[in-house]
N, C-alpha and C positions, 0 to 999 in steps of 0.2 A: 819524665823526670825520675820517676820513682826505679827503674832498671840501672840507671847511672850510680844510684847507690850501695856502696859497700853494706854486706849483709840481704839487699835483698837478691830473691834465688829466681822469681817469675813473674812478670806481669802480663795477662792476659785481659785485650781491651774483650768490652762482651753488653751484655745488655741483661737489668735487673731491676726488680720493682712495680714486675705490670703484671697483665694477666693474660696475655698471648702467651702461648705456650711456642717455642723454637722460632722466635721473630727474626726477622729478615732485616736489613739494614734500612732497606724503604720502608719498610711498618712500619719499626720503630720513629723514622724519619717523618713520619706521618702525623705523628703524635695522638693515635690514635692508640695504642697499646697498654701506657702505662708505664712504661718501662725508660730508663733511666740510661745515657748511655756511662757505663763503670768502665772501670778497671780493676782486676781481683788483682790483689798485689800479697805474693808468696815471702814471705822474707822468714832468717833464722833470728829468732829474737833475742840469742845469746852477743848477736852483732849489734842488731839496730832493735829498740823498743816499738811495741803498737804505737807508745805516743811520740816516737820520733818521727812515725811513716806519717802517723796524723799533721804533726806537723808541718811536712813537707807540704801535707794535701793543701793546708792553710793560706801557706806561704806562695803556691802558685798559683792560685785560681783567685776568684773576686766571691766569697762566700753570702754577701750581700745582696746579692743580684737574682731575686725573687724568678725563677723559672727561664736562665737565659748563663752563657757567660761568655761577654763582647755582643759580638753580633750574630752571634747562635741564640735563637729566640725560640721556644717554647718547652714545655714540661721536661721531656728528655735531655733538658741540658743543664734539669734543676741539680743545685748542690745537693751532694745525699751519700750519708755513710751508710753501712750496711753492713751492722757487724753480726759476727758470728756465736758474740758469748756475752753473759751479763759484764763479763769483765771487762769484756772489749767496750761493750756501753755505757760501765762507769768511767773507763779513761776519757771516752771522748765526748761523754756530758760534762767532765772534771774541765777539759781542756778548751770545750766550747765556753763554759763560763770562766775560765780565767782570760779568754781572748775579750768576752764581753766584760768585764769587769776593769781588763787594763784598758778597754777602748779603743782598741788595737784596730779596727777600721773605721770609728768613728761614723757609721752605721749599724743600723743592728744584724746579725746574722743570722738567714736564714736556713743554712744548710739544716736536711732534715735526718734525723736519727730512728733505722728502721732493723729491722732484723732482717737478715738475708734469709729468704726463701727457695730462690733458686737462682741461677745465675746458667746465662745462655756464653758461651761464648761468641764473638763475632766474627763474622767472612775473613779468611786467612787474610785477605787483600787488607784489611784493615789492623793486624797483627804488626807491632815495629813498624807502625805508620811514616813517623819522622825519618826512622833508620833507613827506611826503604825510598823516601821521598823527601829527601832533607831541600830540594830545590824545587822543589815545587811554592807558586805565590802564598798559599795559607801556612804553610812551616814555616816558611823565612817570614811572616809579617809577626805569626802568631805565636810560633813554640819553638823560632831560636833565640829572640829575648830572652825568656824563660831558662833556657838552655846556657845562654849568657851568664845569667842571675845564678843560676846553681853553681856554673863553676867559678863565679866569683864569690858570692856566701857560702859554700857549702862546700869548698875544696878539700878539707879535710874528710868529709865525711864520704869522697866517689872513690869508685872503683879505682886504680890505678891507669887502667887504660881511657877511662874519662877527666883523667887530670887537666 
């Protein structure tokens, strides 16, 4: 989601929040690590705001969904921001309770709010997953909806060439 949009520069899928030091895609798959799978997402912020990219986070995943999201089940596939600065973590405690306040899932939200410590990136094979594997069964059930959804909510806000 987040490459399709105007202003951001990079997104690198990777693995963050455990205590393996350079984990493997099956460690972390193991859920023996700790570790979280992210995405570092690079953006120029004179284009698009931290709490726009947050928002997007919001808007595509199930933030509700206690260590799992669909049918990806355990730790590493808990919701979890990972910011870099206290400012980054007043916007998205600011922006976590405006979501719980308007009731906006009508569950409570569990995404967790932690400080980035170190961030791994992941096996190139896993880099522009969709891009690279847009026909494959898990894209097409799972993240061309998704992909759907942005260019219809969000068409003003994509890149030209994702219009």
């Amino acid at each position: 989601m987040f490459e399709r949009l105007h202003g951001i520069e990079r997104v690198v899928s990777g693995y963050a929040g455990g205590t393996v030091a350079d984990p493997s895609y099956e460690l972390v798959c193991s859920g023996t690590t700790g570790h979280a799978e992210v995405a570092q997402v690079t953006f120029d912020p004179t284009v698009i705001s931290y709490r726009e990219v947050l928002e997007t986070f919001f808007a595509f995943h199930d933030p509700t969904q206690l260590n799992r999201q669909g049918a990806d089940v355990g730790t590493q596939y808990r919701s979890v921001i990972l910011y870099h600065s206290d400012a980054q973590r007043a916007v998205a405690e600011a922006l976590m309770a405006q979501l719980t306040r308007d009731d906006v899932y009508g569950r409570p939200i569990v995404t967790q709010l932690e400080p980035l410590e170190t961030f791994y990136p992941a096996e190139r094979y896993h880099q522009e997953y969709y891009r690279r594997n847009e026909h494959q069964p898990y894209c097409q059930a799972v993240i061309a909806p998704k992909v759907a959804k942005l260019r219809h909510a969000y068409r003003d806000r994509l890149k030209p060439e994702y219009r």
